[in-house]
C-alpha positions in Angstrom: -83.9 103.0 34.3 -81.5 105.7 34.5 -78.4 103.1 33.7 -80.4 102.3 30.6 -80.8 105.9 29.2 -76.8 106.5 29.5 -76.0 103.3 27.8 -74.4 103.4 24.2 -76.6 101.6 21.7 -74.9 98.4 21.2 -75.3 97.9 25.1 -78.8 98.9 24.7 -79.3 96.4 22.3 -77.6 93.7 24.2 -79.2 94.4 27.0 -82.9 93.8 25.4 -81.6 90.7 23.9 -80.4 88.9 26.8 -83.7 89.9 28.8 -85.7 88.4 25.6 -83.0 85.4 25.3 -83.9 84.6 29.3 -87.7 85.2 28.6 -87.8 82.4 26.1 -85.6 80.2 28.2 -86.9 80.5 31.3 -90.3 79.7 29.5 -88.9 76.6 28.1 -87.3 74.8 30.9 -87.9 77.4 34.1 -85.6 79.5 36.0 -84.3 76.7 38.0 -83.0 74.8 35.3 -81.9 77.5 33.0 -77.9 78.6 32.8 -77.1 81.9 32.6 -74.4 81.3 30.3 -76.8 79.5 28.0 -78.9 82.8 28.0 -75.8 84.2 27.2 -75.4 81.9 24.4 -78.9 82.7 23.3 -78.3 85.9 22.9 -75.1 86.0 20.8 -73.4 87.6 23.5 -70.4 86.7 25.5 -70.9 85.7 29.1 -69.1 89.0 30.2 -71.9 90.7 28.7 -74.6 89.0 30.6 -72.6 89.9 33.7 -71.8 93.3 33.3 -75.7 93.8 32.7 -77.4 91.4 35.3 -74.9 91.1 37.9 -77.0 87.4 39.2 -80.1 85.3 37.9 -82.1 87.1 40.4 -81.1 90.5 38.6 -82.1 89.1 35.2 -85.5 88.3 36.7 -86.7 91.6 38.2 -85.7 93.1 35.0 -87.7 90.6 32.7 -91.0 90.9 35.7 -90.1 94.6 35.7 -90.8 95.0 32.2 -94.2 93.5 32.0 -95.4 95.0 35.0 -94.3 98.6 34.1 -95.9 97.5 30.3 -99.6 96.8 32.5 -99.2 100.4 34.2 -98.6 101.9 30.8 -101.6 99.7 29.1 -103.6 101.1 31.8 -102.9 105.0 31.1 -103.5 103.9 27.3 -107.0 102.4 28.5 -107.8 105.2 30.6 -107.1 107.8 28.3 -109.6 106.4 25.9 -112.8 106.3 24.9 -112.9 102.4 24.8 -115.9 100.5 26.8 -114.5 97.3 27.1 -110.8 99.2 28.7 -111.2 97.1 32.2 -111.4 93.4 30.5 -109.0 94.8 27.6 -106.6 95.2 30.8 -107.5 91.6 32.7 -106.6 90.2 29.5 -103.2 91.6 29.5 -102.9 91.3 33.3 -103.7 87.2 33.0 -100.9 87.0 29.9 -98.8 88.3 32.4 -99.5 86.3 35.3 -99.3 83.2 32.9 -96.1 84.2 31.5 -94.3 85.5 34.7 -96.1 82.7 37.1 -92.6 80.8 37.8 -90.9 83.6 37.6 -92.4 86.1 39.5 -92.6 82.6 42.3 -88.9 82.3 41.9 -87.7 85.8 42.1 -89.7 86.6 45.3 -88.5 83.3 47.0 -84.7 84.5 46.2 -85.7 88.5 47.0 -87.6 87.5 50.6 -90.5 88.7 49.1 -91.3 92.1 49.7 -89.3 95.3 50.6 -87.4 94.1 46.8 -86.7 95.8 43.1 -90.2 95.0 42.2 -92.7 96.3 45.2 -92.6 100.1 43.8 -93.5 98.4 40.0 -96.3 96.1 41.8 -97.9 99.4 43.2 -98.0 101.2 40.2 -100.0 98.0 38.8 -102.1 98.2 41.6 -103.1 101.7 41.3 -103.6 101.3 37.9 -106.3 98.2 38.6 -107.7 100.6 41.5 -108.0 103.6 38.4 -109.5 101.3 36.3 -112.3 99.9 38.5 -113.4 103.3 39.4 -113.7 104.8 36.2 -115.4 101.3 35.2 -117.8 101.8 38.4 -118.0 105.9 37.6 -119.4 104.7 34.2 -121.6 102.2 35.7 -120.2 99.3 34.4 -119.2 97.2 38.0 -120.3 96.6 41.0 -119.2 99.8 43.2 -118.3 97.5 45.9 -115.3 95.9 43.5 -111.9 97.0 44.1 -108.5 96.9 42.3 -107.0 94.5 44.2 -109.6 92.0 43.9 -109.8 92.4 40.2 -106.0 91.5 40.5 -106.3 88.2 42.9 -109.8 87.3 40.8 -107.2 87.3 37.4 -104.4 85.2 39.4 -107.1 83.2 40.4 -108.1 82.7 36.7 -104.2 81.6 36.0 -103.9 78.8 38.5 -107.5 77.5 37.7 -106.6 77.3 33.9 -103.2 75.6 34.7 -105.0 73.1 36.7 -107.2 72.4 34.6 -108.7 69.9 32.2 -109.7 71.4 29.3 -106.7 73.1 27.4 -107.3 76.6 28.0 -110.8 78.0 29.6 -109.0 80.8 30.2 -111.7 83.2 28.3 -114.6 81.2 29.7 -113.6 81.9 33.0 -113.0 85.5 32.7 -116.5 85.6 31.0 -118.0 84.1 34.4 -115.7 86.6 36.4 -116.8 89.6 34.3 -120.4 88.3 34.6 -120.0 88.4 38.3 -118.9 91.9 38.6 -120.6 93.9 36.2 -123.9 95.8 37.0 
């Protein structure tokens, strides 16, 4: 992060289109498959670019997981702060889009990183302390079970993911986070 804030603007702007450029690809035909030079070539940069900014594919990933984790955190301080009711499944919402968008990903990168002790675990925590924030000001206003905790909320969503990909039916995404949310509230 402190790279970023000494970059020059062009750089800046590369930078943010090559991680959107590998976003979209990655979503279309997965890490594994996916060039870098073609994200590159996405991007309307050189491959030099690329390099100079994500030194390897596993680089380029961390950033692109980094992003939407560190965007949860912040969603979560926006939630907190307000005077919003419906703040915890505003956040599950957002947490499921990202565990549906970053599935492959986030599967990929940890394979490549050996899993914890990598660029991500100090990113994952802030998520988790903001799920742990959240379900205690939801159980403080008597909205959830007091016995619920963050982490569960988070493995209950990830749960939600892999049901819905396996599923029959399109997307029961929001039926199943009604059932979940039934389940937990008081």
């Amino acid at each position: 992060m402190a790279a970023e804030k000494s970059m020059r603007t062009d750089a800046l702007r590369n930078r943010a289109r090559l991680v959107e450029a590998a976003r979209e690809l990655f979503a279309e035909v997965g890490v594994e498959s996916a060039a870098m030079n073609d994200v590159a070539r996405r991007a309307g940069v050189g491959p030099g670019t690329l390099w100079r900014h994500f030194p390897n594919k596993d680089a380029l990933l961390a950033e692109i997981v980094g992003q939407s984790l560190d965007g949860l955190a912040e969603l979560a301080a926006e939630l907190l702060a307000s005077e919003s009711r419906d703040f915890l499944r505003r956040w599950v919402d957002a947490l499921v889009r990202h565990i549906a968008a970053t599935r492959g990903m986030s599967a990929s990168f940890m394979q490549a990183s050996g899993g914890c002790g990598g660029p991500l675990d100090e990113r994952g925590r802030s998520v988790e302390r903001a799920a742990a924030d959240l379900v205690a000001r939801a159980v403080e206003l008597g909205l959830v079970r007091a016995d619920l905790a963050g982490a569960e909320l988070i493995r209950l969503a990830a749960a939600v993911v892999w049901v819905n990909e396996a599923a029959a039916p399109p997307d029961t995404t929001e039926r199943l986070l009604d059932l979940v949310f039934t389940g937990i509230e008081v």
